[in-house]
N, C-alpha and C positions, 0 to 999 in steps of 0.2 A: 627294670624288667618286672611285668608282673608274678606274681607267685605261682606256683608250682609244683607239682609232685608228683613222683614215681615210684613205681611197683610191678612186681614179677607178676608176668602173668601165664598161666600155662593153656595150650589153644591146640585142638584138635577132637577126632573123637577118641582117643587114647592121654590125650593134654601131656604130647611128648613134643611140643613145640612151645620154645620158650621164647617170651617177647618181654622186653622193659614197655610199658604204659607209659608216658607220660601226656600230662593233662593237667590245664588250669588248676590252680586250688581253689579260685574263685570263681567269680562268673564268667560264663563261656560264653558271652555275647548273644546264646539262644541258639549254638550251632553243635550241641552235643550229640545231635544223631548223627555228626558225618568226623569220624573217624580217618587217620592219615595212615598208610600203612607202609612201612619203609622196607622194602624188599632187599636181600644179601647182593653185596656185588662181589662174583665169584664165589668163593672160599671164603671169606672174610666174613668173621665174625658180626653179631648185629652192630657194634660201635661203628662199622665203614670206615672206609680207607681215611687214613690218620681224624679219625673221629667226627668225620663230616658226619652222620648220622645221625650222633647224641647231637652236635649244633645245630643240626636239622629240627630233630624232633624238638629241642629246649625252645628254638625260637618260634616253630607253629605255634607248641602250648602257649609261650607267651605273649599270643598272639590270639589266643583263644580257640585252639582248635588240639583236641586230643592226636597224638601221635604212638603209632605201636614200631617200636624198633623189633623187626621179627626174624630168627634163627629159622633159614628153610631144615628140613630132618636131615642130619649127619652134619651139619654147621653149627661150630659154636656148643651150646649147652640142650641143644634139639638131639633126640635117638634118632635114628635110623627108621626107615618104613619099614614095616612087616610084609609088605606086599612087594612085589618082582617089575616097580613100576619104572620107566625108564627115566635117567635123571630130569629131561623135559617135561614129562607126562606128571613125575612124580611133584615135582615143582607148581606146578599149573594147582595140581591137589590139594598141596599144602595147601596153597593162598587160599583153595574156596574153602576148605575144614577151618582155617586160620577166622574169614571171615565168616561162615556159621557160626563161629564158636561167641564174635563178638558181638554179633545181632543175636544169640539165644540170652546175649547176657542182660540183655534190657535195651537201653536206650539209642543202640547206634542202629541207624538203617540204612548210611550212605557211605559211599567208600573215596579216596584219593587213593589212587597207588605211586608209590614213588620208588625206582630204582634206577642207578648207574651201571651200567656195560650189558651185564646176564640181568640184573634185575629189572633194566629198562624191558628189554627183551623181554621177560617172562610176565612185567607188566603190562605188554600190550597186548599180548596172546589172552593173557585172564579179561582184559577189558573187554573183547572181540565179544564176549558171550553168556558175561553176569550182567545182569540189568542193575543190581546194587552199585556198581562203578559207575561215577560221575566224570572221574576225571583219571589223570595218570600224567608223570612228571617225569619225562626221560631224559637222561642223561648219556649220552656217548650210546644207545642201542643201536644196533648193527643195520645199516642201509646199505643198498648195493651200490656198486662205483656206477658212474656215468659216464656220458663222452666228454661233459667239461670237467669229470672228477680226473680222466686221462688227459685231456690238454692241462690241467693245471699242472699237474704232476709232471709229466716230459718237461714242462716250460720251466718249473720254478729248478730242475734238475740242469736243462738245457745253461743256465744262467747263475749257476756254480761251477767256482773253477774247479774244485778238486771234482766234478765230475770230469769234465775236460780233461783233466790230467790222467783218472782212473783209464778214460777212454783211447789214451793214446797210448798206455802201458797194455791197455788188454785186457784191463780189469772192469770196463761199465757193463752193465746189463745189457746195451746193446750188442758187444759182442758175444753174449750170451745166448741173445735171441736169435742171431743169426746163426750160430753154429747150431743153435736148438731145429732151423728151419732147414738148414742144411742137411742135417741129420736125420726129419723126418719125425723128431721127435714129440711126441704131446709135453706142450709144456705147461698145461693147466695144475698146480698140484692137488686140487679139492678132487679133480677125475684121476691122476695117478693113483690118490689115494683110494679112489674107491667112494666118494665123500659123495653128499647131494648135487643135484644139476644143479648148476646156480642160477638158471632160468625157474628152471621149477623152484625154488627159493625164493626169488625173488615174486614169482607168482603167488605164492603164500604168503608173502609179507604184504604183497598189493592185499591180499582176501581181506586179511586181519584188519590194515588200517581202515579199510573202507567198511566195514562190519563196526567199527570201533567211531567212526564219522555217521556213520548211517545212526547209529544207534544216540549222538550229539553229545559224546563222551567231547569232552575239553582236552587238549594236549596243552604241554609244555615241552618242546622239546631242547635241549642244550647240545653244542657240541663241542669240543675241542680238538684245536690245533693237535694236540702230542698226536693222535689216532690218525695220523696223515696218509698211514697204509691201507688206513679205511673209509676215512671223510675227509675232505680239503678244501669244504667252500659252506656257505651258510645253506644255500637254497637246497643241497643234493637230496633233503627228503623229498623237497616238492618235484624236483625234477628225477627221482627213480622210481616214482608212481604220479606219473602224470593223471591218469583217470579217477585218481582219488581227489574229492573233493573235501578237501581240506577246511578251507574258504575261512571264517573267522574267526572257527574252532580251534585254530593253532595259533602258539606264539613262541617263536622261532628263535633260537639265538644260537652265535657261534663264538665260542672265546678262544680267538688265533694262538694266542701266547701263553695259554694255559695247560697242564698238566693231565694225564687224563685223571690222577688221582689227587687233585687241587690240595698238591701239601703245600701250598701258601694261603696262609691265613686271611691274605686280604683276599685271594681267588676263591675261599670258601666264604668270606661273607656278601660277596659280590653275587657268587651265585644262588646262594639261602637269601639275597634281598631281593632278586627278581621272583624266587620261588613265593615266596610270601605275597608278593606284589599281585602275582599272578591267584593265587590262591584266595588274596580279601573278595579278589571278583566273583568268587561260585558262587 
């Protein structure tokens, strides 16, 4: 592995956002204005979920390309905002203060975004509308179900016995439904609660990726098997925004038998060796 080094860096216009740096010790191959920038998934600190992040950032650097492992504010060793912004709004923030802060420092003027679950999520929303982002590396971010996201799901449910069984006791969801229909009930729980249309939802996620294509920002997207409540086939980006032209801007992958937080070691270099693969190409 080539050599390497890290350092604390503090980013914002208050410098209450704290990131580890790492970066080639040697020669960068001539790619030192474009900067990787690893977004929090959830709560979790900037190491990521059992350390995929520091693996992350070690092998871009040693691959030649700087990496900022970055604490959104209130995560990790990052304050809190001063301002009343909402944690989406506020999110969105950090990343552009985060990336001002690292294009005022000299030499970087091009961005990767990379994050898993919220941070894929908050990476595509930032891409949508900084012209500094090139690209963005998602991991498990949130897409809408489809009609073959509900055939696969009834199917692969239809074709287990303890569903069978559940269903003869009284306990499958489909008796659930029915009594739900019976009754009259709403049984959406995003509108019991009170929560977004999930048409209008997914209408803002169509805006975003097609703002983020339009603009020839490169995707990476990844998904996995464990997320089966939310995604259960490789293609479901392409097909819950059919209008969005994609075309050879993406590159697509789906890992069935993976975790959503790859605490298997071979599943995290499996997935850090496409991301590199992908990334020699910018």
């Amino acid at each position: 592995m080539a050599h390497i080094a890290e350092s604390v860096v503090l980013l914002g216009p208050r410098r209450s956002l704290v990131g580890i740096h790492t970066h080639p010790a040697g020669d960068s191959s001539g790619r030192e204005d474009i900067c990787v920038v690893i977004i929090n998934a959830g709560i979790i600190h900037r190491v990521g979920p059992n350390r995929l992040h520091v693996e992350l950032a070690r092998a871009l650097s040693a691959a030649g390309l700087s990496a900022v492992r970055l604490d959104l504010s209130g995560i990790g060793d990052s304050d809190s905002r001063a301002d009343s912004l909402n944690p989406l709004d506020g999110a969105l923030a950090d990343i552009r203060e985060a990336l001002d802060t690292l294009v005022e420092s000299g030499k970087v003027k091009r961005f990767i975004l990379l994050g898993l679950c919220s941070g894929a999520n908050h990476a595509a929303i930032r891409a949508a509308d900084d012209e500094r982002i090139i690209a963005i590396g998602l991991v498990d971010p949130f897409i809408p179900r489809t009609r073959r996201y509900y055939l696969n799901h009834y199917f692969r449910r239809m074709t287990r016995v303890g569903s069978w069984k559940n269903f003869f006791r009284g306990d499958h969801p489909a008796w659930q439904w029915l009594e739900a229909q019976l009754l009259r009930r709403r049984t959406d729980r995003t509108l019991e609660q009170g929560g977004p249309d999930p048409a209008e939802v997914r209408r803002y996620l169509a805006r975003i990726y097609d703002d983020v294509v339009r603009r020839g920002v490169r995707i990476f997207a990844a998904f996995t098997g464990d997320l089966e409540s939310q995604h259960n086939y490789r293609e479901q980006l392409l097909d819950a925004f059919p209008d969005v032209a994609f075309g050879t801007l993406l590159d697509l992958y789906y890992f069935g038998d993976v975790d959503h937080t790859f605490s298997s070691s071979n599943d995290r270099t499996a997935l850090i060796s496409l991301i590199l693969k992908w990334a020699s190409k910018l």
